[in-house]
N, C-alpha and C positions, 0 to 999 in steps of 0.2 A: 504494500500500500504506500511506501513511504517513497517508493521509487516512484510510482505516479506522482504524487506531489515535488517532487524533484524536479521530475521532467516540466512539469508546471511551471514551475518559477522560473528554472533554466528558460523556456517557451518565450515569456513575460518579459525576462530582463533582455530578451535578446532582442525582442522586438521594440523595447524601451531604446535600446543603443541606436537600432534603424532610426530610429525616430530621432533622435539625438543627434545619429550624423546629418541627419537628412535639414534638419536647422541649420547645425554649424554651417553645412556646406552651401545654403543660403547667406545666410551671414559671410561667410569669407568669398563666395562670388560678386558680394561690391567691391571689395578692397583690390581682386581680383581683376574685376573689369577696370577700376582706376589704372593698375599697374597694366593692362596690356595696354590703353589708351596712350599711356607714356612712352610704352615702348614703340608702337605705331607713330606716335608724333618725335620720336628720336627725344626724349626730352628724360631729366630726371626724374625720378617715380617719389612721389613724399612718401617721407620717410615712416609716417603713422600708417599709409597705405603697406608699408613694407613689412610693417610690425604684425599690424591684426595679419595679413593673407598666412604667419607666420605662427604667428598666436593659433589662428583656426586651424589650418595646418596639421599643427602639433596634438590640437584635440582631436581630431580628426582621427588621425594616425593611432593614438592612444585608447579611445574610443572603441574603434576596428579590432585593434591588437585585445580588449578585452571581450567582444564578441566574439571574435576566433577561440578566444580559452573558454569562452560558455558554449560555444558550438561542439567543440572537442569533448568538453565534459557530458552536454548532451548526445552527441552519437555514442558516447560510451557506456552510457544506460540504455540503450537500445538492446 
């Protein structure tokens, strides 16, 4: 019984993270689009543009890397 509930949560958090990238990666496609604008106008990119695409990024990546270990643990209760 407890292994169903396992796979439950595992379910839940996993689908929380989708949800979670699926923001950030809203959020870091402004800072995003500012930096490819600069790079199409040949121009410096500001530097807060540099930070958040950096910032998100990093969550991003973090985010993933922990849905991969709930993924792993849930195929292993299979």
């Amino acid at each position: 019984m407890s292994n169903f509930f396992e796979k439950h949560k595992l379910k839940k958090e996993i689908k929380l993270c989708r949800q979670t990238i699926d923001e950030i990666e809203r959020k870091r496609s402004r800072s995003q689009s500012a930096l490819v604008q600069a790079v199409l106008l040949q121009e410096t990119p500001d530097e807060r543009d540099v930070e958040w695409f950096n910032k998100y990024t990093g969550e991003i990546t973090a985010c993933r890397n922990h849905m991969i270990d709930l993924q792993k643990k849930l195929d292993s209760l299979k």
